[in-house]
N, CA, C and O atoms as a printed pandas DataFrame, in Angstrom:
     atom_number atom_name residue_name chain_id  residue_number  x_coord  y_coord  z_coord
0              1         N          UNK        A               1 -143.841 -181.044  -40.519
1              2        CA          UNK        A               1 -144.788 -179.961  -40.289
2              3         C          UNK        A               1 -145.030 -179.824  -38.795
3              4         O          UNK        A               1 -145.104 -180.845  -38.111
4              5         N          UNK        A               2 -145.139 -178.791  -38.328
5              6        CA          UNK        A               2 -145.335 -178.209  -36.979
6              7         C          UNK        A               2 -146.712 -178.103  -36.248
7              8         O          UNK        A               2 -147.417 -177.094  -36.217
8              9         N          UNK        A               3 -146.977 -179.299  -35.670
9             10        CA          UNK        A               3 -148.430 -178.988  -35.143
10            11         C          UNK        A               3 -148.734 -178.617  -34.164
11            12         O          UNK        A               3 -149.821 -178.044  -34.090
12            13         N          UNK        A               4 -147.638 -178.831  -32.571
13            14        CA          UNK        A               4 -147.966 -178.282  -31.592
14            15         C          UNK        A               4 -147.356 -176.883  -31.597
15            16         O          UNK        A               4 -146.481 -176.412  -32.324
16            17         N          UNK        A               5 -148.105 -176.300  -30.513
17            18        CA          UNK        A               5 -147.906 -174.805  -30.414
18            19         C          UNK        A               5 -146.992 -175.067  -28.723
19            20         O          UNK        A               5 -147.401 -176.021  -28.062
20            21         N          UNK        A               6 -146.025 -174.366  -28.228
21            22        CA          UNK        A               6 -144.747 -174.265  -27.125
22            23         C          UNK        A               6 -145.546 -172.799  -27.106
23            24         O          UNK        A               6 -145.854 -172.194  -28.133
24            25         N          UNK        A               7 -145.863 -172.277  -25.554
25            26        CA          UNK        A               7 -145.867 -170.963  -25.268
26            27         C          UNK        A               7 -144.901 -170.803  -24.150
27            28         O          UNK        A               7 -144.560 -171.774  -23.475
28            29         N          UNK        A               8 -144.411 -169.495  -23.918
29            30        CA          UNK        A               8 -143.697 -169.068  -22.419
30            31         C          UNK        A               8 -143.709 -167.400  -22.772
31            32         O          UNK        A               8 -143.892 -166.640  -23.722
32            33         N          UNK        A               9 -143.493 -167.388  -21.814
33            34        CA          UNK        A               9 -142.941 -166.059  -21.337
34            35         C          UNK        A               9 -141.755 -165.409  -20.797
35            36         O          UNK        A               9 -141.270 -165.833  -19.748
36            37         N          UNK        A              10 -141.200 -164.341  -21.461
37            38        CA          UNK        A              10 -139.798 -164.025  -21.576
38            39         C          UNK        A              10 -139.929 -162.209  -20.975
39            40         O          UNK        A              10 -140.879 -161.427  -20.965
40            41         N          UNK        A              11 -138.710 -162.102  -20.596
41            42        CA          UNK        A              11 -139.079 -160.246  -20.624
42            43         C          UNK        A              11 -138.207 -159.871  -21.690
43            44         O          UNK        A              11 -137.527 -160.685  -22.315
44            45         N          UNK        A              12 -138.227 -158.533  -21.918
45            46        CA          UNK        A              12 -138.224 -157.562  -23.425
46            47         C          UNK        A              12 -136.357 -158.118  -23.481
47            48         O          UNK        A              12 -135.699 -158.475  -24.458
48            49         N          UNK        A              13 -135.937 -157.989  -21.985
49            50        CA          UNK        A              13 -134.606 -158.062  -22.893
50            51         C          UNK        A              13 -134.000 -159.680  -22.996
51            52         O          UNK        A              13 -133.236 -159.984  -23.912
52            53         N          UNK        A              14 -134.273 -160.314  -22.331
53            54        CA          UNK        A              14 -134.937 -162.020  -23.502
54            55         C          UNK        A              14 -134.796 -161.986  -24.221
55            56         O          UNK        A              14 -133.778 -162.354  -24.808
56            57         N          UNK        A              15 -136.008 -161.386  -24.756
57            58        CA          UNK        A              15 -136.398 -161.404  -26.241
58            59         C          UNK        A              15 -135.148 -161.192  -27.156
59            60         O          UNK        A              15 -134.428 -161.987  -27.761
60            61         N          UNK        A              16 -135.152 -159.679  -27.024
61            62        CA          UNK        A              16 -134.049 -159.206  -27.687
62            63         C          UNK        A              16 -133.101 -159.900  -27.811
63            64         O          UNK        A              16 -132.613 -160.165  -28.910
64            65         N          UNK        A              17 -132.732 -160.257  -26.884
65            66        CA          UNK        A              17 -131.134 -161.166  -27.299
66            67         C          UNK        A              17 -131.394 -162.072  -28.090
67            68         O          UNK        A              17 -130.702 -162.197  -29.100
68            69         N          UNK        A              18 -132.678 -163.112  -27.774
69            70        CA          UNK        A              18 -132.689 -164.176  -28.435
70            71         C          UNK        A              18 -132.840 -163.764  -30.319
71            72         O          UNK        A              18 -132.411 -164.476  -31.226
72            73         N          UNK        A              19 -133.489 -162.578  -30.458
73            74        CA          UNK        A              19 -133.995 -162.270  -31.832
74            75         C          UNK        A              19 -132.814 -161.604  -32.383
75            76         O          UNK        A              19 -132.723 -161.433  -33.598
76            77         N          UNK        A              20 -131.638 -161.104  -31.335
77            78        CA          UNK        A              20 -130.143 -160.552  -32.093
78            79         C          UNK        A              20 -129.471 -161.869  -32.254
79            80         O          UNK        A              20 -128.770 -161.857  -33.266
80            81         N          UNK        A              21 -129.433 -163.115  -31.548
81            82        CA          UNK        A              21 -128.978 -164.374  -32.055
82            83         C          UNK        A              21 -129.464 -164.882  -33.164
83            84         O          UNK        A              21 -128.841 -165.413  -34.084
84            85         N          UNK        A              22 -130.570 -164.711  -33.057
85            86        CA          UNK        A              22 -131.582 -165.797  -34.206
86            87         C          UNK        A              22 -130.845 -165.018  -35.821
87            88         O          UNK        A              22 -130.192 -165.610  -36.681
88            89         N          UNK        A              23 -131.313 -163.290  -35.784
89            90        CA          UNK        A              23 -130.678 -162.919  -36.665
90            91         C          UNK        A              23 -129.435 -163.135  -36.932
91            92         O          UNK        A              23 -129.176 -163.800  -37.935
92            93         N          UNK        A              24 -128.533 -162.706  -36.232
93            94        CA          UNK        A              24 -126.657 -163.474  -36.824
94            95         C          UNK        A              24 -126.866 -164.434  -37.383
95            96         O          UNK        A              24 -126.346 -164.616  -38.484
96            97         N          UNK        A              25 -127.675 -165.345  -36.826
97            98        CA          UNK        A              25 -127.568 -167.082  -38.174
98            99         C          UNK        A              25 -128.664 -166.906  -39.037
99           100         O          UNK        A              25 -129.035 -167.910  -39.645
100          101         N          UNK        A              26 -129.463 -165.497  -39.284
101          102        CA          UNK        A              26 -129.965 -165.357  -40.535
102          103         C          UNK        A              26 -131.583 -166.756  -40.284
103          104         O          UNK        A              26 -132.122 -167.294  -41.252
104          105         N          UNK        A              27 -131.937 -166.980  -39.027
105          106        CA          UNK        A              27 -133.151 -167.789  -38.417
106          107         C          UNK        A              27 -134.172 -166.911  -37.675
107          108         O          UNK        A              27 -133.957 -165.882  -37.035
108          109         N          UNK        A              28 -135.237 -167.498  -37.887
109          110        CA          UNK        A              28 -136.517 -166.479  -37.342
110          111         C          UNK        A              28 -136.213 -166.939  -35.601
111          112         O          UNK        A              28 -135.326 -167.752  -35.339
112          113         N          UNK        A              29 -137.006 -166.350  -34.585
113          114        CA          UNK        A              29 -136.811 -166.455  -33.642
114          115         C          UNK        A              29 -137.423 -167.887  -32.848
115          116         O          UNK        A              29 -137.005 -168.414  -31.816
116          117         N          UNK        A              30 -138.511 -168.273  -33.696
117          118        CA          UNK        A              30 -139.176 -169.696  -33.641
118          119         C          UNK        A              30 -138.165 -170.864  -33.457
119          120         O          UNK        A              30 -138.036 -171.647  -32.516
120          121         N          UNK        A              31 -137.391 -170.737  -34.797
121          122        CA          UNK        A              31 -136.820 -171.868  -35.050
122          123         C          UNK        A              31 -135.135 -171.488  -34.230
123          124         O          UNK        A              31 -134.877 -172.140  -33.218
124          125         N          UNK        A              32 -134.457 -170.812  -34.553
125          126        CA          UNK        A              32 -133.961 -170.666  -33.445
126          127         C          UNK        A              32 -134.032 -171.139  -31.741
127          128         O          UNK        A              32 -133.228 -171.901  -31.203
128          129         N          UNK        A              33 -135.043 -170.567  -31.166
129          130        CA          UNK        A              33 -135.651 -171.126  -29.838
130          131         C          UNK        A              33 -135.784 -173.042  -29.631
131          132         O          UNK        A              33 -135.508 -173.828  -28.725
132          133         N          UNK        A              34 -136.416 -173.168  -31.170
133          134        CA          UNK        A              34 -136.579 -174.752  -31.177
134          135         C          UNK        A              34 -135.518 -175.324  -31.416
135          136         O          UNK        A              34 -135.351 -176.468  -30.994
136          137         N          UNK        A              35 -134.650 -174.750  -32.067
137          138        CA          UNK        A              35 -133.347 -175.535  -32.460
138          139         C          UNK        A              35 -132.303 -175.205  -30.895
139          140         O          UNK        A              35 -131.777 -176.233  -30.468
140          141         N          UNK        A              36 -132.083 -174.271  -30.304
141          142        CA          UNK        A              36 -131.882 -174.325  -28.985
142          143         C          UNK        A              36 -132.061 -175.348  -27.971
143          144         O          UNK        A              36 -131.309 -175.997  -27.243
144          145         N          UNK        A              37 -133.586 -175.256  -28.215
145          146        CA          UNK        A              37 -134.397 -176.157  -27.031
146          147         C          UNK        A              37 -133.848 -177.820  -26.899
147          148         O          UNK        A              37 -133.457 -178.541  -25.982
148          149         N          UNK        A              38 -134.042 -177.941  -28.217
149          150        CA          UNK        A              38 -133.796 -179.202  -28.668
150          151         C          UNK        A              38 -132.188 -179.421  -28.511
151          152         O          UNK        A              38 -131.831 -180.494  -28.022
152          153         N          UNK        A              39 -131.499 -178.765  -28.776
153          154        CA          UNK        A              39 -129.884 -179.381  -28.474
154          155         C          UNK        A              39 -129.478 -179.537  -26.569
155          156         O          UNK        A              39 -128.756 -180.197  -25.821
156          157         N          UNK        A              40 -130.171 -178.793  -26.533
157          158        CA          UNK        A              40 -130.206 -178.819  -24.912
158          159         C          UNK        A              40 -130.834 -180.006  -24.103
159          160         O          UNK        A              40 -130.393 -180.666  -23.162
160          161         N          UNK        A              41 -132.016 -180.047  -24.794
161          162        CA          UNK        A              41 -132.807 -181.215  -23.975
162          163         C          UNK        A              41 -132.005 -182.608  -24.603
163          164         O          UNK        A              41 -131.790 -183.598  -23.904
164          165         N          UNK        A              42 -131.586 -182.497  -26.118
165          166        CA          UNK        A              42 -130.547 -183.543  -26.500
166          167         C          UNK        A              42 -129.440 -184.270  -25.868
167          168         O          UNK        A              42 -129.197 -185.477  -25.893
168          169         N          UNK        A              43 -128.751 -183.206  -25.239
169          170        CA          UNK        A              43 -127.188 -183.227  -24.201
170          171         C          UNK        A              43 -127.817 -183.362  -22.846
171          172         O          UNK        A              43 -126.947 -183.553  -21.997
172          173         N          UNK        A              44 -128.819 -183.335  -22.440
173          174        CA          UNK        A              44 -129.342 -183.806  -20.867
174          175         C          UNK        A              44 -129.897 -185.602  -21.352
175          176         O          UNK        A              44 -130.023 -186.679  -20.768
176          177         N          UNK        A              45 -130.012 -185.291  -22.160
177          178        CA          UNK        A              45 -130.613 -186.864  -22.215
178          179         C          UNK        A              45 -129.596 -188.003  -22.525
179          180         O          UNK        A              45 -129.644 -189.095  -21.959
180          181         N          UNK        A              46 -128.462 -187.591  -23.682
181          182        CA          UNK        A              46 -127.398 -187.953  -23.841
182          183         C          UNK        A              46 -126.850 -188.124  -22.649
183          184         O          UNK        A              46 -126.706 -189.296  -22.300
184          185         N          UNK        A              47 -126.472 -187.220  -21.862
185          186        CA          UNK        A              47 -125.841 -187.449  -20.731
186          187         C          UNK        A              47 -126.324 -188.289  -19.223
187          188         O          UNK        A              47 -125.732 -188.483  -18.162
188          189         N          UNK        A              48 -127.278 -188.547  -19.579
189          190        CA          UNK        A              48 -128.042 -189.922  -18.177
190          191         C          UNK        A              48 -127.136 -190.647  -18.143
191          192         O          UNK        A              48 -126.712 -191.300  -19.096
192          193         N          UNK        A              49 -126.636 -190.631  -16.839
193          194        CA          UNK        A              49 -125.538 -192.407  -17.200
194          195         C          UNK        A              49 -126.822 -193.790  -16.358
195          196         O          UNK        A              49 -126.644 -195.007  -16.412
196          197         N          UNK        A              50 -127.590 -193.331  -15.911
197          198        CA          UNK        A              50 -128.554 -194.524  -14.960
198          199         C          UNK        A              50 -129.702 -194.384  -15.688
199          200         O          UNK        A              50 -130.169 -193.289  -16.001
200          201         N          UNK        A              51 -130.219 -195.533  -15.996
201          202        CA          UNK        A              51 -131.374 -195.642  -17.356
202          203         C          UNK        A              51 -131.741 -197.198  -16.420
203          204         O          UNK        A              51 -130.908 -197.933  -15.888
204          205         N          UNK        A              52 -133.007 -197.341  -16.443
205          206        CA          UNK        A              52 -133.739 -198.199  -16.271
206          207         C          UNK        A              52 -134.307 -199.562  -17.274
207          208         O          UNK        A              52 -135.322 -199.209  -17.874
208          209         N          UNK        A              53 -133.992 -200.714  -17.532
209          210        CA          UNK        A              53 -134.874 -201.432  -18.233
210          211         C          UNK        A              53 -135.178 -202.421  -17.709
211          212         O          UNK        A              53 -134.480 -202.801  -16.769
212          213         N          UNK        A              54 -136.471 -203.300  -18.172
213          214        CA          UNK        A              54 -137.082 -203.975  -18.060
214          215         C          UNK        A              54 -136.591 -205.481  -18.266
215          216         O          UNK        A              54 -135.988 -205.419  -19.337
216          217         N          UNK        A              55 -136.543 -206.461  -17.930
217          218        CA          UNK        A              55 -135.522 -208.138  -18.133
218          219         C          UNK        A              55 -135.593 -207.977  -19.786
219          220         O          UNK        A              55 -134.602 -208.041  -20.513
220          221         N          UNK        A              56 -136.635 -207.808  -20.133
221          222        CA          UNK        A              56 -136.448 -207.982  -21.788
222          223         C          UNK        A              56 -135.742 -207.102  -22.658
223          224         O          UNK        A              56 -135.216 -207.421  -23.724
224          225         N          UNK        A              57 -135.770 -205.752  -22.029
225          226        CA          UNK        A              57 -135.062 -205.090  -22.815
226          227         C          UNK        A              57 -133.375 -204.929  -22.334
227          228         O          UNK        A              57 -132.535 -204.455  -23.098
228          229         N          UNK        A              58 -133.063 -205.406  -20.956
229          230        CA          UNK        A              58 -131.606 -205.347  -20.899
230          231         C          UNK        A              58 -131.323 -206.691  -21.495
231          232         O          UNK        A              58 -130.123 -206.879  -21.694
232          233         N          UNK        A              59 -131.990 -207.514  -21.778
233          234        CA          UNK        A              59 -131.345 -208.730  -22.332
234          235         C          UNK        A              59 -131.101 -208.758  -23.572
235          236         O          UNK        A              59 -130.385 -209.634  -24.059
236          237         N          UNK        A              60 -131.808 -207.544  -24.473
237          238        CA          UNK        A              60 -131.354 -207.055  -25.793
238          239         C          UNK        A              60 -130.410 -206.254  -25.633
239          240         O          UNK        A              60 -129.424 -206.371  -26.361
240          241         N          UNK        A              61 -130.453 -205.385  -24.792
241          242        CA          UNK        A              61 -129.091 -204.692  -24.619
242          243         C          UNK        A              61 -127.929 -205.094  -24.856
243          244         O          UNK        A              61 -127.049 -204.771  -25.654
244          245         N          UNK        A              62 -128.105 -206.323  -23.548
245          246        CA          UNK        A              62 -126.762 -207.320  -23.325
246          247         C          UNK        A              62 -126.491 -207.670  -24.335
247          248         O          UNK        A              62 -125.336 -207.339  -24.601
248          249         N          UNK        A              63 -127.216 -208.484  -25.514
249          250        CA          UNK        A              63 -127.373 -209.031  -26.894
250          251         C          UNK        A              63 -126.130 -207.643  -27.913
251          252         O          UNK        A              63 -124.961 -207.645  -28.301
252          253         N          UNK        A              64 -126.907 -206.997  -27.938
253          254        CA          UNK        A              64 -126.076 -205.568  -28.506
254          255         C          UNK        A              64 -124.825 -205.280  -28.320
255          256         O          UNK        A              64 -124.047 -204.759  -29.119
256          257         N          UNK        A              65 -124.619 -205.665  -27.133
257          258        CA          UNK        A              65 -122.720 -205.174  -26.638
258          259         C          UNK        A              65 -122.199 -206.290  -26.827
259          260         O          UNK        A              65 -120.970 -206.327  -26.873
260          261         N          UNK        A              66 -123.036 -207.645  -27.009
261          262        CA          UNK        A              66 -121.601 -208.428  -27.109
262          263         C          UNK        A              66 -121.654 -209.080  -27.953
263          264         O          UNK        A              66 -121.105 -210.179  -27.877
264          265         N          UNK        A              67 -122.272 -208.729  -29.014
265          266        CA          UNK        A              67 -122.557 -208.676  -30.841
266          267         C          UNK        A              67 -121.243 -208.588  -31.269
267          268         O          UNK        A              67 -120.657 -207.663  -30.708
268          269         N          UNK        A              68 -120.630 -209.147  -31.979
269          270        CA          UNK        A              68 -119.386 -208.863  -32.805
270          271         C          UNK        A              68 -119.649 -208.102  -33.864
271          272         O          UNK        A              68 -120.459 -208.336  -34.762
272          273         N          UNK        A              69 -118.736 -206.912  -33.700
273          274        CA          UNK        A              69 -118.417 -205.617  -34.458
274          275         C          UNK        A              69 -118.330 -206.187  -35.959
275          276         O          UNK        A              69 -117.542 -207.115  -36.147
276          277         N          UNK        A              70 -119.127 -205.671  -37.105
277          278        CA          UNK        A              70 -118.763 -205.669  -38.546
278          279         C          UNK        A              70 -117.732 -204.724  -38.827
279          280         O          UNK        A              70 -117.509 -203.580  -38.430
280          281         N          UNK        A              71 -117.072 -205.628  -39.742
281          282        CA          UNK        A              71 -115.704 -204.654  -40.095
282          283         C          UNK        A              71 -116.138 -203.472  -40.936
283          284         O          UNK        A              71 -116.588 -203.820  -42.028
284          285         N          UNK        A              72 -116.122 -202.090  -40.706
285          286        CA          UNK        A              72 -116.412 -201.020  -40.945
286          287         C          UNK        A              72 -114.952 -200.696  -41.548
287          288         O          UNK        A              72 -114.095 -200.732  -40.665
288          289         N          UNK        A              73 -114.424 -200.371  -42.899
289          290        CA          UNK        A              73 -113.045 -199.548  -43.253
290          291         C          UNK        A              73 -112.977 -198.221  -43.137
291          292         O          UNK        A              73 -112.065 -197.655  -42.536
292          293         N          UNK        A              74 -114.157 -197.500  -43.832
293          294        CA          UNK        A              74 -114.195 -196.164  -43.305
294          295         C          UNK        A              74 -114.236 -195.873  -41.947
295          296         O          UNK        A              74 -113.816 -194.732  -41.754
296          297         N          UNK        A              75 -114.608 -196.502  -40.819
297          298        CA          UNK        A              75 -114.622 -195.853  -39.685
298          299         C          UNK        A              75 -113.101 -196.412  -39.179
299          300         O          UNK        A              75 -112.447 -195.781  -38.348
300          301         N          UNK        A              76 -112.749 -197.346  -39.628
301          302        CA          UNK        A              76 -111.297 -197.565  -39.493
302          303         C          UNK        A              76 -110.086 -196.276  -40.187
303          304         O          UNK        A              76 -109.330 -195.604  -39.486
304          305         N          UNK        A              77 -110.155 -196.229  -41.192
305          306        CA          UNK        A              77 -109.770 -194.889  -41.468
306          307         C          UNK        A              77 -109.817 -193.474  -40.893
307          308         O          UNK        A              77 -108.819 -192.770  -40.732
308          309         N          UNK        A              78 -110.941 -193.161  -40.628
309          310        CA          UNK        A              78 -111.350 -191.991  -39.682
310          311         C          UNK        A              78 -110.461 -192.156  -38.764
311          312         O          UNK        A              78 -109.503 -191.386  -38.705
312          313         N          UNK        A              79 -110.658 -193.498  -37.617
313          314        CA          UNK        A              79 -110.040 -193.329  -36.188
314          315         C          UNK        A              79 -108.284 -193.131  -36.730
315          316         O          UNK        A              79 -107.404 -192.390  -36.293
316          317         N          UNK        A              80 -108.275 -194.112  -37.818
317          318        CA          UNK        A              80 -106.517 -193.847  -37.972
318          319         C          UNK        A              80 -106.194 -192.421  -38.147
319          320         O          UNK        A              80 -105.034 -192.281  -37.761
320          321         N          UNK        A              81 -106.656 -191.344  -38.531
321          322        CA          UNK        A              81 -106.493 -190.021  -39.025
322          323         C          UNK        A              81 -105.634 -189.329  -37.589
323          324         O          UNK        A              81 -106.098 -189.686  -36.507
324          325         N          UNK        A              82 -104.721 -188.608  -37.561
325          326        CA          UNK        A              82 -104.524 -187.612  -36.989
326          327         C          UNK        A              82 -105.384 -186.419  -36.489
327          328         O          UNK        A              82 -105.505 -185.505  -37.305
328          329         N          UNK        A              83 -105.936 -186.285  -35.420
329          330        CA          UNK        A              83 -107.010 -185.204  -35.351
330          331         C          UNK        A              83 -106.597 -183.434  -35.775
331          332         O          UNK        A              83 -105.782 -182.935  -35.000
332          333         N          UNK        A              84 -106.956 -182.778  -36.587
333          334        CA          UNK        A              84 -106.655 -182.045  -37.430
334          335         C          UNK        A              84 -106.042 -180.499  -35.502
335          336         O          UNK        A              84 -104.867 -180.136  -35.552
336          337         N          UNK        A              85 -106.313 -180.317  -35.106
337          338        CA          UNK        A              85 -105.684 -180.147  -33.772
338          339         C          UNK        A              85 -104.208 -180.189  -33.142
339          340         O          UNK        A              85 -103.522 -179.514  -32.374
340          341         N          UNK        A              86 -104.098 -181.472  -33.971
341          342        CA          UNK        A              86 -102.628 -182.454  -33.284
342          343         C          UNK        A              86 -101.703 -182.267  -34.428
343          344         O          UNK        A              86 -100.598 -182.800  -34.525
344          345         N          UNK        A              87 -102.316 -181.367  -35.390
345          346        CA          UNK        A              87 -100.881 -181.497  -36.654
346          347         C          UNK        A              87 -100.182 -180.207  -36.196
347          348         O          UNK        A              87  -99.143 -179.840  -36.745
């Protein structure tokens, strides 16, 4: 459920575009905008390569990477696949 309210301000032809997008995928202009917002701010954050932690938390980190991998078959399968591209 949606409790905060996001305001801005756009001009008319903004708008428009954004509400001729939203319509093609059959989405109100709200969720649209939020589903936008959010993939965007997703791929900036994804993409940090310099991240900061604290002794305790890079020492879990460290812990994490040099964890020995559980044998996964399905993801073994996947990588064996030919990428559908390359046929």
């Amino acid at each position: 459920m949606r409790d905060i309210a996001i305001n801005l301000r756009a001009r008319s032809d903004q708008r428009d575009l954004i509400d001729r997008a939203a319509g093609a995928l059959g989405r109100n202009r709200s969720d649209f905008m939020l589903e936008a917002a959010c993939e965007k701010a997703q791929a900036i954050v994804l993409d940090r390569t310099l991240f900061a932690l604290d002794k305790m938390a890079f020492e879990r980190f460290n812990a994490l990477l040099d964890a020995s991998i559980e044998a996964n078959p399905a993801l073994d399968r996947l990588l064996a696949r030919r990428p559908q591209w390359a046929k």
